[in-house]
gemmi code that builds the backbone of each chain (N, CA, C; Angstrom):
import gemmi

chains = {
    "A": [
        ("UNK", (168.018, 162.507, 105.656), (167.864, 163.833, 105.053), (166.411, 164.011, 104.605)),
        ("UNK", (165.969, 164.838, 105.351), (164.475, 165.189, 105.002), (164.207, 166.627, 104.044)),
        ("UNK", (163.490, 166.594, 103.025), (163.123, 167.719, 102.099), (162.099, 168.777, 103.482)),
        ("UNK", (162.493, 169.662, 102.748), (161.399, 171.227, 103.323), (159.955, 170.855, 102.908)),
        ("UNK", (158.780, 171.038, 103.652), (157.874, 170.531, 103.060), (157.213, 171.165, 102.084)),
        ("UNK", (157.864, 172.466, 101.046), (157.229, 173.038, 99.992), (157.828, 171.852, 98.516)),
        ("UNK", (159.122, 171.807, 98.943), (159.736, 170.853, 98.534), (159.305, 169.227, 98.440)),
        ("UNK", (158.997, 169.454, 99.389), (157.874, 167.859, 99.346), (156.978, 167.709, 98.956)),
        ("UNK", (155.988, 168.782, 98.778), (154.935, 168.591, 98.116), (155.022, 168.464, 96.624)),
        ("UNK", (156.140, 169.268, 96.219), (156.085, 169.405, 94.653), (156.347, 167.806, 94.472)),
        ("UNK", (157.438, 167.163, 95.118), (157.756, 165.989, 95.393), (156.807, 165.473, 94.883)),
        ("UNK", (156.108, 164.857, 95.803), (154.275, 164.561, 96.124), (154.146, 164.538, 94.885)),
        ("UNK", (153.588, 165.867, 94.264), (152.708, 166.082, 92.910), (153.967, 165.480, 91.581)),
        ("UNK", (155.173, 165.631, 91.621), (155.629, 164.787, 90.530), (155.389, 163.385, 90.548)),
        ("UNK", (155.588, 162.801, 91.759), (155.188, 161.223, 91.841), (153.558, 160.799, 91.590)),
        ("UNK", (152.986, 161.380, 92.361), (151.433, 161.286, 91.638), (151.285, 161.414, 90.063)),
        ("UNK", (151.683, 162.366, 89.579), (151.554, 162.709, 88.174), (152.275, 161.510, 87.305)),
        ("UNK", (153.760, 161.204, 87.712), (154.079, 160.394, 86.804), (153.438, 158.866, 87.035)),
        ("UNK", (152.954, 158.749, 88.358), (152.146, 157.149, 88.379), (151.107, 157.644, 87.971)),
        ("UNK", (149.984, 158.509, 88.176), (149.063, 158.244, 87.053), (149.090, 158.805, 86.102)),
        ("UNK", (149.848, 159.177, 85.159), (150.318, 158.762, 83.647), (150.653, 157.538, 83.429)),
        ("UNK", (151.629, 156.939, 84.100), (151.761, 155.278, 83.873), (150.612, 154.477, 83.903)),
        ("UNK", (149.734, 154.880, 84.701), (148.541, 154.109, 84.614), (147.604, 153.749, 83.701)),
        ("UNK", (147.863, 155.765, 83.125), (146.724, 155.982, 82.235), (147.702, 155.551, 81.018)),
        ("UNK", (148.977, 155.579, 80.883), (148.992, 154.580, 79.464), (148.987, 153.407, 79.430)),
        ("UNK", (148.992, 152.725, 80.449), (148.492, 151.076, 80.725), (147.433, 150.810, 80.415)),
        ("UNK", (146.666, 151.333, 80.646), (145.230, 151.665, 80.430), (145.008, 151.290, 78.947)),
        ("UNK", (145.567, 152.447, 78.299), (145.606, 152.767, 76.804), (145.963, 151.293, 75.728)),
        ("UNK", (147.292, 150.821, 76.453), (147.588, 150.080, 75.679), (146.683, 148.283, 76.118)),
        ("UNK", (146.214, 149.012, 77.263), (145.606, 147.576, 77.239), (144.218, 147.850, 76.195)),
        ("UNK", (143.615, 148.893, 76.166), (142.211, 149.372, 75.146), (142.769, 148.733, 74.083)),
        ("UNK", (144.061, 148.969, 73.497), (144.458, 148.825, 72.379), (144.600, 147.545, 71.520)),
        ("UNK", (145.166, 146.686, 72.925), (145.373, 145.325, 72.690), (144.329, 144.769, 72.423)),
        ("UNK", (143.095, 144.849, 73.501), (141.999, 144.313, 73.020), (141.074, 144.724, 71.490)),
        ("UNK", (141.436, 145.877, 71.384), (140.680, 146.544, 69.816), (141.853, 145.478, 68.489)),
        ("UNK", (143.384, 145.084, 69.203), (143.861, 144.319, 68.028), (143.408, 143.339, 68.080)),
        ("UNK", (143.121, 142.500, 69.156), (142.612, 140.912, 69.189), (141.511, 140.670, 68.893)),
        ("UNK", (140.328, 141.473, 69.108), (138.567, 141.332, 68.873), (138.604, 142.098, 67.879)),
        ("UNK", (139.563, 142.943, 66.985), (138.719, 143.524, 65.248), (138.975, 142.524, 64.210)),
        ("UNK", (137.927, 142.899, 64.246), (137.929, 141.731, 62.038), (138.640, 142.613, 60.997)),
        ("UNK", (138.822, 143.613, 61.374), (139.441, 144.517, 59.986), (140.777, 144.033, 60.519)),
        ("UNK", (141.698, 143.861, 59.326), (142.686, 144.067, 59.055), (143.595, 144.933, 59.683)),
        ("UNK", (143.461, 146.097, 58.758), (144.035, 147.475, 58.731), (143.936, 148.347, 59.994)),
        ("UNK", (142.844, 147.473, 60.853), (142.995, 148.410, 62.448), (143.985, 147.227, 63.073)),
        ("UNK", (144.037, 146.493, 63.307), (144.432, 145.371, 63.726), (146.090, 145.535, 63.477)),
        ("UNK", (146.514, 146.005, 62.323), (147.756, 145.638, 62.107), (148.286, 147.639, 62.213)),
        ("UNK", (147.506, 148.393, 62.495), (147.407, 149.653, 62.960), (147.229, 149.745, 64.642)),
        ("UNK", (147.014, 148.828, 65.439), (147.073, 148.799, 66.302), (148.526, 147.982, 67.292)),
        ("UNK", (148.922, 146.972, 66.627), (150.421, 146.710, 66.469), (151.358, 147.241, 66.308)),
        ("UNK", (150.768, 148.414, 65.200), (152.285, 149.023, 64.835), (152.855, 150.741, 66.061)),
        ("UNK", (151.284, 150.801, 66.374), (151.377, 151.880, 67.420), (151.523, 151.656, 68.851)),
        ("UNK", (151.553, 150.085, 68.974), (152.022, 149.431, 70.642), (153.359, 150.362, 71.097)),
        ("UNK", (154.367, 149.795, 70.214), (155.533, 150.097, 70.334), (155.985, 151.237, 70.723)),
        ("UNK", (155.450, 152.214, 69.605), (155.837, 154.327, 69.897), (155.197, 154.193, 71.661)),
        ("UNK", (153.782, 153.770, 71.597), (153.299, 154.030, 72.756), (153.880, 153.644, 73.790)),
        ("UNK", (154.821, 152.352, 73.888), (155.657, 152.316, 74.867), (156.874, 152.878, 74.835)),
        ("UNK", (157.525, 153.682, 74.196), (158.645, 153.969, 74.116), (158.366, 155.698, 74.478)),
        ("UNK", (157.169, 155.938, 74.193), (156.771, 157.923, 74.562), (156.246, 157.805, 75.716)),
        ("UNK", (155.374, 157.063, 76.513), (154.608, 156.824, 77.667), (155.176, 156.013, 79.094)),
        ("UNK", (154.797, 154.490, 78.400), (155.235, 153.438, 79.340), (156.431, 154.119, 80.251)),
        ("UNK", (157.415, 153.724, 78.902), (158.813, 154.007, 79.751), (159.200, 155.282, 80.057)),
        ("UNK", (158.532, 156.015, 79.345), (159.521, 157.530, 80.922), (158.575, 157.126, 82.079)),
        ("UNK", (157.328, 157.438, 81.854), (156.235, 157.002, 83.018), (156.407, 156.201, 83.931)),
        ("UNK", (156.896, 155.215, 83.746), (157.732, 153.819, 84.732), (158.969, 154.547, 85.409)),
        ("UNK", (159.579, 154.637, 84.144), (160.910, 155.421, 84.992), (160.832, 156.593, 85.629)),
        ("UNK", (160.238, 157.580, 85.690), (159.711, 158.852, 86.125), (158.843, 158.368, 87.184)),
        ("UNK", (158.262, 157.685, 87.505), (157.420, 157.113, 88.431), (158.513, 156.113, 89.862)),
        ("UNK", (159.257, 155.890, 89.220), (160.527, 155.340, 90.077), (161.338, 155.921, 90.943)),
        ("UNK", (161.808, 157.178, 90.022), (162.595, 157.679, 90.095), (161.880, 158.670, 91.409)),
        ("UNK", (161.139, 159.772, 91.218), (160.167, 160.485, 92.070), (159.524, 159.604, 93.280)),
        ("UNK", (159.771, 158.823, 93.449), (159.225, 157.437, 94.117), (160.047, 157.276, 95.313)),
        ("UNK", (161.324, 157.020, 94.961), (162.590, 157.084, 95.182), (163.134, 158.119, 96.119)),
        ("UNK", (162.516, 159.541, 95.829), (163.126, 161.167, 96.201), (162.041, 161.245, 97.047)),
        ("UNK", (161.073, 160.558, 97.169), (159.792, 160.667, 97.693), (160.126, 160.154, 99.432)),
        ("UNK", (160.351, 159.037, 99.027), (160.385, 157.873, 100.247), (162.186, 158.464, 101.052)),
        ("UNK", (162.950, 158.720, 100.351), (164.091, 158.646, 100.810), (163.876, 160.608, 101.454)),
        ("UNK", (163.470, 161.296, 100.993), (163.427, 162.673, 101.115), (162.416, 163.231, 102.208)),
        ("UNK", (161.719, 161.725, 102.922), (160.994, 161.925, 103.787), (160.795, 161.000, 105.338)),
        ("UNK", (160.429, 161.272, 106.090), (160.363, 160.438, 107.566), (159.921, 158.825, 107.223)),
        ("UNK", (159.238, 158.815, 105.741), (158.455, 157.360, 105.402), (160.002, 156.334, 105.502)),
        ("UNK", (160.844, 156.985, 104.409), (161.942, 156.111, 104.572), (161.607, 155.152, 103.449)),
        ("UNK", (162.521, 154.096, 102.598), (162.860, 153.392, 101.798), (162.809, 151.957, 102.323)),
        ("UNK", (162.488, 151.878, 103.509), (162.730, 150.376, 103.937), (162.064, 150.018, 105.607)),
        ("UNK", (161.417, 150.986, 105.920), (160.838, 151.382, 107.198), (159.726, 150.612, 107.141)),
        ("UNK", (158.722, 151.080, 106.306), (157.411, 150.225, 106.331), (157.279, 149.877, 105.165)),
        ("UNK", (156.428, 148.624, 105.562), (156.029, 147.612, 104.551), (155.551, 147.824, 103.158)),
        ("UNK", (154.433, 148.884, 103.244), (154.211, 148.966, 101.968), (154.915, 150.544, 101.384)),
        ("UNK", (155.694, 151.006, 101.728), (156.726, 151.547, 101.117), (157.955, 150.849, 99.983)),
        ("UNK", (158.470, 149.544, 100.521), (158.885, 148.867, 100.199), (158.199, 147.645, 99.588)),
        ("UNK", (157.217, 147.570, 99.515), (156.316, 146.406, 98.414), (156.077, 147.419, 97.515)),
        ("UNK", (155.985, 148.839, 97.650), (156.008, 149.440, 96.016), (157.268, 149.818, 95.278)),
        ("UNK", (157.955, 150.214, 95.948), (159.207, 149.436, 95.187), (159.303, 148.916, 95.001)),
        ("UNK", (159.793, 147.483, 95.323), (159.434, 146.271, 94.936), (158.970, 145.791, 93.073)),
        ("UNK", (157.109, 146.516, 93.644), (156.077, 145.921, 92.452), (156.443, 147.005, 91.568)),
        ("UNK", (157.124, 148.617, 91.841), (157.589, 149.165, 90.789), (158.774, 149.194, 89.699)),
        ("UNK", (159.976, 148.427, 90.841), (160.978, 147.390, 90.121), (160.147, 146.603, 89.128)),
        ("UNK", (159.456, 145.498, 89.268), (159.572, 144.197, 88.757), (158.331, 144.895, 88.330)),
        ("UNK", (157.488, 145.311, 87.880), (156.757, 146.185, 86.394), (157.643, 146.719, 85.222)),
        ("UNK", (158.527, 147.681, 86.059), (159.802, 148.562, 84.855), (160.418, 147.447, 84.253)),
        ("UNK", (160.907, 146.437, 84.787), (161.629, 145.345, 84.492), (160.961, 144.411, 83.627)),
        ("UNK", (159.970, 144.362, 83.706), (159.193, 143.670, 82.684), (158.591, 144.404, 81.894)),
        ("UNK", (158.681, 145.227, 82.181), (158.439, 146.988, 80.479), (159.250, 146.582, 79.610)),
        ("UNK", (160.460, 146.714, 80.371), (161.699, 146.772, 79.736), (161.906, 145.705, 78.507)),
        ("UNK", (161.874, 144.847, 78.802), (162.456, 143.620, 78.521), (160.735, 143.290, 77.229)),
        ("UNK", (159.805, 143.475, 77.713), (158.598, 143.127, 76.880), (158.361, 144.576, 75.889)),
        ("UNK", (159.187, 145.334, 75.726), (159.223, 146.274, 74.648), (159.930, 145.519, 73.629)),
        ("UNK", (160.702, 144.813, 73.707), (161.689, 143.984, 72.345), (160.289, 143.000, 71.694)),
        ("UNK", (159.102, 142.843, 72.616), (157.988, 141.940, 71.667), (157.572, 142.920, 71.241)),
        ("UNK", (157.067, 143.957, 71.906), (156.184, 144.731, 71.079), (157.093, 145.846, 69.750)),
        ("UNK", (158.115, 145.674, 69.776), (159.024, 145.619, 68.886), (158.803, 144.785, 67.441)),
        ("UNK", (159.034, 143.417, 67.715), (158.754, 142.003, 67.051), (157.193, 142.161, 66.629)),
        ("UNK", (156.471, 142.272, 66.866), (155.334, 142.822, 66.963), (155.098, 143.664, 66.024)),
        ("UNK", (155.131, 145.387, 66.166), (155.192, 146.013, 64.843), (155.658, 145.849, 63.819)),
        ("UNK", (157.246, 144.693, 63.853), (157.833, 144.862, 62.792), (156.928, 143.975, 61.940)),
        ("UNK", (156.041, 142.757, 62.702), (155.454, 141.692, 61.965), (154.512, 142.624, 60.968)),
        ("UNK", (153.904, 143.588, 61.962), (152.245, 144.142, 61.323), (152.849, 145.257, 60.274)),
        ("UNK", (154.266, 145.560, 60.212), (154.923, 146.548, 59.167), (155.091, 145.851, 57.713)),
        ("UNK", (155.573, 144.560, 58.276), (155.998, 143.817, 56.738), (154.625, 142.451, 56.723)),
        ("UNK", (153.759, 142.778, 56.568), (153.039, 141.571, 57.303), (152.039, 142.166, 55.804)),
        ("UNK", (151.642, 141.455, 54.939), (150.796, 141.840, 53.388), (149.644, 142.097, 54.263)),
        ("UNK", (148.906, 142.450, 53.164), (147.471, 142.508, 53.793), (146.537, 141.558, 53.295)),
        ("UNK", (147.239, 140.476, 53.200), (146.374, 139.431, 53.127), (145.970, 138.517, 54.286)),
        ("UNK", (147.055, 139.034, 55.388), (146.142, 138.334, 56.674), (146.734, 139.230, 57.556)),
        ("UNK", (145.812, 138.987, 58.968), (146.393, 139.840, 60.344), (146.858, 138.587, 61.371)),
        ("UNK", (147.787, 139.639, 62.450), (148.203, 138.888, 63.371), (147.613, 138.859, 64.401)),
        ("UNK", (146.896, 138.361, 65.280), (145.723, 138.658, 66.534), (146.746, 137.548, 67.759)),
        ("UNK", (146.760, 138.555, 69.102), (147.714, 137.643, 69.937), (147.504, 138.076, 71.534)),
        ("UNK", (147.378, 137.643, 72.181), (146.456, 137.886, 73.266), (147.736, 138.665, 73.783)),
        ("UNK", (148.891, 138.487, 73.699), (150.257, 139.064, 74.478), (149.578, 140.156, 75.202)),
        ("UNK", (149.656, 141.363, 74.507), (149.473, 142.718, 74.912), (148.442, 143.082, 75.956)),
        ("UNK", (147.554, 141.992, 75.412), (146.071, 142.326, 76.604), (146.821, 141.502, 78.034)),
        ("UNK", (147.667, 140.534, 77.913), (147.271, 139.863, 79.303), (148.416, 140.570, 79.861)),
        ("UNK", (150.214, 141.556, 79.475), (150.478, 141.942, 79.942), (149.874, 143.380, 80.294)),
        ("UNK", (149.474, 143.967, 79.525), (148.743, 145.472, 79.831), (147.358, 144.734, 81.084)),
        ("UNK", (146.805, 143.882, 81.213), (146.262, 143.661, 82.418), (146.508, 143.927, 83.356)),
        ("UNK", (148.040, 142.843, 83.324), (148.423, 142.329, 84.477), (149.630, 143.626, 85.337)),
        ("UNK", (150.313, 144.426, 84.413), (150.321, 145.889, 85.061), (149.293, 147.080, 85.107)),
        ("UNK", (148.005, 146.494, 84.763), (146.816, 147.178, 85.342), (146.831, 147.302, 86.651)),
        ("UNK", (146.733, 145.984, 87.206), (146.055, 145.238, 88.303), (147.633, 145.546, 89.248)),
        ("UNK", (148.785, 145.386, 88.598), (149.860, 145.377, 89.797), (149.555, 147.465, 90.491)),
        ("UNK", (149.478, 148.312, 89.297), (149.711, 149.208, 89.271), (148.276, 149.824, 90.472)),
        ("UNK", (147.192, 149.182, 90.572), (146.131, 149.447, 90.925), (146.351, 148.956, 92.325)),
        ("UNK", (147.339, 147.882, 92.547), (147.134, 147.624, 94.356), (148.501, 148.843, 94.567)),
        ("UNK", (149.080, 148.772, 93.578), (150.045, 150.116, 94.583), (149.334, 151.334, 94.833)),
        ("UNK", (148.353, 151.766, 93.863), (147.558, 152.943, 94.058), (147.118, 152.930, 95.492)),
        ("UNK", (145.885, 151.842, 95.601), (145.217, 151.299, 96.828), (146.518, 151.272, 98.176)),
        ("UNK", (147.716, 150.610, 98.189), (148.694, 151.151, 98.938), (148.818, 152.386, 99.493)),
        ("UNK", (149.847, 153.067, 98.119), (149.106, 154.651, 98.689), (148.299, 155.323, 99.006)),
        ("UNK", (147.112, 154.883, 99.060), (146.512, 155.920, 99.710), (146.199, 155.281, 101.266)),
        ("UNK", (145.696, 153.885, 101.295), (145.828, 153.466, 102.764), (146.969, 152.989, 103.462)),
        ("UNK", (147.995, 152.942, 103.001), (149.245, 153.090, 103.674), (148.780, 152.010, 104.951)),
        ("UNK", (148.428, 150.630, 104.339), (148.457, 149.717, 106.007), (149.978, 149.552, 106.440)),
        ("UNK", (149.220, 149.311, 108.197), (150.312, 150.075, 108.878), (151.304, 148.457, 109.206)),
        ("UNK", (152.838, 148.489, 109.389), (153.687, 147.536, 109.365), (154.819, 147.879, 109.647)),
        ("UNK", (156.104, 148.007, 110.597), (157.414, 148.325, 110.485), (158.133, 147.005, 109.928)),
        ("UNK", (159.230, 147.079, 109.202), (159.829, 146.325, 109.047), (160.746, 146.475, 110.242)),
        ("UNK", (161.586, 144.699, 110.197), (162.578, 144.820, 111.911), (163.672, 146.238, 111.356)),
        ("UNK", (163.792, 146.336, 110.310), (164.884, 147.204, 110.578), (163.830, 148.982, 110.679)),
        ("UNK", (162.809, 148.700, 110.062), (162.144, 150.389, 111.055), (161.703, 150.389, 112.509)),
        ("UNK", (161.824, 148.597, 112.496), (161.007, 148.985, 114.508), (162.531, 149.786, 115.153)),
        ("UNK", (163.639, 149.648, 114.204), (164.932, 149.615, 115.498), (165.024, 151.904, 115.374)),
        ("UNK", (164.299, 152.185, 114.701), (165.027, 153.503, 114.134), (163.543, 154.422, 115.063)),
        ("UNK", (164.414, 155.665, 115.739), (163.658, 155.763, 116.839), (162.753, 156.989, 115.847)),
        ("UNK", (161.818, 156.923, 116.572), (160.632, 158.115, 115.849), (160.986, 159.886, 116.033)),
        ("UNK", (160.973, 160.534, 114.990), (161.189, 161.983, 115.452), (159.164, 162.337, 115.019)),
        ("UNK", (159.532, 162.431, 116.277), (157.979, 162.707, 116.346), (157.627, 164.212, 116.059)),
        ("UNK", (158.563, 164.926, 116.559), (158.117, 166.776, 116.434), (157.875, 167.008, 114.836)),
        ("UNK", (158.766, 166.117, 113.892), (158.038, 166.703, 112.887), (156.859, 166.463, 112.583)),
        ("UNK", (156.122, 167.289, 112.126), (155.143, 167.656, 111.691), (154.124, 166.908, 110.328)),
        ("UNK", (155.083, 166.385, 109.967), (154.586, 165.989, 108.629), (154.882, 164.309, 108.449)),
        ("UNK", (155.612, 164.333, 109.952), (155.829, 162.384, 110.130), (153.918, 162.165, 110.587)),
        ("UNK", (154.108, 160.549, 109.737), (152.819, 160.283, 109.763), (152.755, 159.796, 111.461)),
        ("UNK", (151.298, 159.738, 111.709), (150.571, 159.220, 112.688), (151.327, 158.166, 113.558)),
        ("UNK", (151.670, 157.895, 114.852), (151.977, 156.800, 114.996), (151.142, 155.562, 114.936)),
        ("UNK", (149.835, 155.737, 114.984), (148.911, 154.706, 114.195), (149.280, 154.283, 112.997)),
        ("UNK", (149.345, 154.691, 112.287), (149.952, 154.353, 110.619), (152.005, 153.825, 110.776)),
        ("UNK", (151.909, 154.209, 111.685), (153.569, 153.848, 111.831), (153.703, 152.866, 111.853)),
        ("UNK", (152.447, 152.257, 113.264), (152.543, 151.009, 113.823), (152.616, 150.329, 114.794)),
        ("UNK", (152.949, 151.749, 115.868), (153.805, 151.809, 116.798), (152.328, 152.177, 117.875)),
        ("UNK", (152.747, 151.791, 119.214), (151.766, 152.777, 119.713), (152.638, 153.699, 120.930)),
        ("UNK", (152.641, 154.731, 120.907), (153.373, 155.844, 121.884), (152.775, 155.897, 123.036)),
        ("UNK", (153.347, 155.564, 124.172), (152.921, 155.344, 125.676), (153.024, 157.096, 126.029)),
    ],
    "B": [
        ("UNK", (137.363, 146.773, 127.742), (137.824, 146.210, 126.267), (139.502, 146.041, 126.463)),
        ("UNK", (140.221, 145.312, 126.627), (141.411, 145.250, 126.557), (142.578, 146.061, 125.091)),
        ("UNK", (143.034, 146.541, 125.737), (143.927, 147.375, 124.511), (145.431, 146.464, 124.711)),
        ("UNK", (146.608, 146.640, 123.961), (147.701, 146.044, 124.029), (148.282, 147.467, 123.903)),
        ("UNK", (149.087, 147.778, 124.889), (149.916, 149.276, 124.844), (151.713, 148.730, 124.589)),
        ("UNK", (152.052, 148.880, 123.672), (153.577, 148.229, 123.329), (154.633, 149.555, 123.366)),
        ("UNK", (155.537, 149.217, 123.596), (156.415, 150.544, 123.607), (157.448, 150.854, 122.708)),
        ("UNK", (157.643, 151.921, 122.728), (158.653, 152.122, 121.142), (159.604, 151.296, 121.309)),
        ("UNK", (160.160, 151.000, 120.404), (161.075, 149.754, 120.269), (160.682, 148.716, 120.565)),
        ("UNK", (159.448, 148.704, 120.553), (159.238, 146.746, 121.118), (159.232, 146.404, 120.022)),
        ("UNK", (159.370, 145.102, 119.512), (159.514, 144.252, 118.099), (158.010, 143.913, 118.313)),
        ("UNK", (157.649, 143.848, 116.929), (156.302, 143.565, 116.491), (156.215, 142.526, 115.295)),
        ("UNK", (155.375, 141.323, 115.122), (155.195, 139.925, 114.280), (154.854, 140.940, 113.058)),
        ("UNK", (154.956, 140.255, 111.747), (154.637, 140.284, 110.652), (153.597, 140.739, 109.898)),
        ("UNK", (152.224, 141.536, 109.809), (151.233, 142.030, 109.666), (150.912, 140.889, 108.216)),
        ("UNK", (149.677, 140.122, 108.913), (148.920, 139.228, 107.957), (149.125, 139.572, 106.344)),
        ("UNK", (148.243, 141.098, 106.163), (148.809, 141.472, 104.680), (149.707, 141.533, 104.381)),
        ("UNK", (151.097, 141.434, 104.900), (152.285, 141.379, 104.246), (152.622, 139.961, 104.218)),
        ("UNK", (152.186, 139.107, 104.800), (152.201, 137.746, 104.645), (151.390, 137.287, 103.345)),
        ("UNK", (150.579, 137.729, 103.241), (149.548, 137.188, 101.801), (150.883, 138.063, 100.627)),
        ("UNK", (150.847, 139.150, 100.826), (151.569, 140.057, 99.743), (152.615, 139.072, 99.463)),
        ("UNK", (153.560, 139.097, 100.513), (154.844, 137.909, 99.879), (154.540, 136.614, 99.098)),
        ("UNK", (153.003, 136.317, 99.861), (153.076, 134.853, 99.069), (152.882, 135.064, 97.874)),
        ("UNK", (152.024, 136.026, 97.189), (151.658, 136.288, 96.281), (152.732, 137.098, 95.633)),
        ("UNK", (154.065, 137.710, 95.980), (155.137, 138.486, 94.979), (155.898, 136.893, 94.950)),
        ("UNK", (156.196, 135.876, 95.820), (156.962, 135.098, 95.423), (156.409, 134.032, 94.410)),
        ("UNK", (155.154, 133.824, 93.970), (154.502, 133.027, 93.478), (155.041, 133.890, 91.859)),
        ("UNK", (154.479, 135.259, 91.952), (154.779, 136.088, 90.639), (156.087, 135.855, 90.428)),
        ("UNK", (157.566, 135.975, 91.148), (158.399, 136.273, 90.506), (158.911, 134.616, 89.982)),
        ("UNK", (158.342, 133.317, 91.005), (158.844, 132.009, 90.019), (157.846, 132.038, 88.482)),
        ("UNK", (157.088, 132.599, 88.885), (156.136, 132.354, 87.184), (157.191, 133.360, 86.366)),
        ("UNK", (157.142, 134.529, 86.715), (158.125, 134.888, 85.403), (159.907, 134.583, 85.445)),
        ("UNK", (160.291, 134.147, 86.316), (161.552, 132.773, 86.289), (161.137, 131.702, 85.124)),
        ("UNK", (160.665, 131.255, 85.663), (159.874, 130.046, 84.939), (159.786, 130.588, 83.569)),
        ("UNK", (159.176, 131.147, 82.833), (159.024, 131.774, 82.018), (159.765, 132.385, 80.818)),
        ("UNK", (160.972, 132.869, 82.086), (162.217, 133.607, 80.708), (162.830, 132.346, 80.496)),
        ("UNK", (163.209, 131.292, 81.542), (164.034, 130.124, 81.676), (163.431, 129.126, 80.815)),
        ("UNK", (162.175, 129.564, 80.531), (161.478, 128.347, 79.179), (161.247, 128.876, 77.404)),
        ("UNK", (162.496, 130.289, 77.396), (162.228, 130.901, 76.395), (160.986, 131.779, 75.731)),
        ("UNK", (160.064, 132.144, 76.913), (159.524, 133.322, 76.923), (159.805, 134.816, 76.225)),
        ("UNK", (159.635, 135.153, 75.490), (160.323, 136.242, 74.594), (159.743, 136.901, 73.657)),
        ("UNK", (160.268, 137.543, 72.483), (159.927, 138.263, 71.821), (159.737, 137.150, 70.239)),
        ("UNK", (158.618, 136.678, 69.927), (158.674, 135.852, 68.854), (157.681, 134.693, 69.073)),
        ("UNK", (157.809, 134.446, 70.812), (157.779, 133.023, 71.311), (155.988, 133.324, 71.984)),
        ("UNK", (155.381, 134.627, 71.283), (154.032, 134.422, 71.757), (152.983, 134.273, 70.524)),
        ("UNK", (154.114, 134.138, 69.841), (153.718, 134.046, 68.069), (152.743, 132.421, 68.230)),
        ("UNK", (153.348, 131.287, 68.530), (152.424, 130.332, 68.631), (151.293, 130.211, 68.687)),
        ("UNK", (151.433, 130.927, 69.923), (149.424, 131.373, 70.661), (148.910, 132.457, 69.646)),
        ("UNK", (149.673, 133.042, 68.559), (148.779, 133.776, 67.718), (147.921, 133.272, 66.963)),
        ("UNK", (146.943, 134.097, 65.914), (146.313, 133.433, 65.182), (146.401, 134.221, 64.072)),
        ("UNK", (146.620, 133.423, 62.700), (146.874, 134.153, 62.108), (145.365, 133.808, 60.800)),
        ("UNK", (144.401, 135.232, 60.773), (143.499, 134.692, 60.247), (143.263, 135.824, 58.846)),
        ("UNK", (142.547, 135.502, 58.520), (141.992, 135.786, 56.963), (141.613, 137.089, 56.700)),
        ("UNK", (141.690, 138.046, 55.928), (140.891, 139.481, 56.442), (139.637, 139.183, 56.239)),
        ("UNK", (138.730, 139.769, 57.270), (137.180, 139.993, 57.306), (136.513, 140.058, 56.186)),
        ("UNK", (135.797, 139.286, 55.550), (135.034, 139.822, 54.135), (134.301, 141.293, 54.363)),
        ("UNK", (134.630, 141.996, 53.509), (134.146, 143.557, 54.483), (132.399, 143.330, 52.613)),
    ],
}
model = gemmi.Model(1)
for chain_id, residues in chains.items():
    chain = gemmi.Chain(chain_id)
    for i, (resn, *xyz) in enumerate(residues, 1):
        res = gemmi.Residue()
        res.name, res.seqid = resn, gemmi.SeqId(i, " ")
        for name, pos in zip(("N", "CA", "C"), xyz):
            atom = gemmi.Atom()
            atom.name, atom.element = name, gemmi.Element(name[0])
            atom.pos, atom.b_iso = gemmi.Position(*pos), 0.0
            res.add_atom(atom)
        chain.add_residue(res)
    model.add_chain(chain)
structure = gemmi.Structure()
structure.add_model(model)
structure.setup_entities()
């Protein structure tokens, strides 16, 4: 089932929009992490802890999930397909196992505020956590970008078997397919 | 210059980058195996914290 392509585009522009929002609050919270681990003040430090959390719970996660989801309506709503080529399916994949580790690493940054909530102000908590995961879905989030836009070309065995409708218009290249058309 | 002309439906090998990609998603997903399975969690990065003095301002 293929979308109309006015329909697809809006497509298009929700999935763009919600991955780079996800990005750009990855981004954010990685700025953040590092401003908690390298400040000497206190009071930013344990102000920067306590705002991890909201920030993943208003951003991260619709952004992840909204980024999935449109992802999802994207690939399945179009000739690309869900399992056809390679890096269609390695961003799924790396967009699974990011959400999945959102998920599950919101209960620290949870643990986390609650420390810098009840935590005196006679000392701070400094903890590399936040920086090396907000990195490390920097960097995952940045080769899917690079994905999308060069789309290297690969069928999986189960897209070499599925025959090409070539008349449409808006199916990519058979260069990018993979394929070469005699 | 020799070209290779293949025809639809011919089966085609594995494309190098998806060979590096796997090695590198299967390497990621035993590290975070590894990881939850060694009590990785919410509490458990507290160790590696530091818990220091406020700044003499």
């Amino acid at each position: 089932m293929t979308m109309r392509p006015r329909l697809r585009r809006f497509a298009l522009v929700a999935h763009v929009a919600a991955s780079v929002g996800w990005l750009g609050a990855v981004v954010t919270s990685l700025a953040l992490g590092l401003l908690g681990l390298t400040s000497g003040d206190a009071a930013i430090v344990h102000a920067v802890y306590r705002v991890l959390e909201p920030l993943g719970w208003t951003t991260l996660v619709p952004f992840s999930l909204a980024s999935l989801a449109t992802g999802l309506i994207q690939a399945l709503g179009t000739n690309w397909g869900l399992i056809r080529h390679y890096w269609v399916l390695f961003k799924l994949a790396m967009n699974l196992l990011a959400t999945g580790v959102l998920l599950l690493y919101m209960q620290t940054l949870g643990y986390l505020a609650d420390l810098a909530r009840t935590a005196t102000s006679d000392g701070m908590l400094q903890t590399p956590s936040p920086v090396v995961h907000a990195g490390g879905a920097t960097v995952l989030l940045i080769v899917a970008l690079v994905l999308s836009v060069y789309k290297p070309r690969g069928l999986t065995p189960w897209g070499q078997t599925r025959t090409v409708n070539s008349n449409d218009p808006e199916y990519p290249s058979a260069r990018r397919a993979g394929i070469t058309l005699d | 210059m020799m070209t290779s002309q293949r025809h639809p439906g011919a089966k085609t090998g594995m494309p190098r980058w998806v060979k590096v990609f796997l090695l590198i998603g299967v390497a990621l997903i035993v590290l975070i195996a590894v990881m939850l399975l060694t009590g990785h969690g919410p509490g458990r990065h507290m160790p590696h914290a530091l818990e220091l003095p406020v700044a003499s301002r």
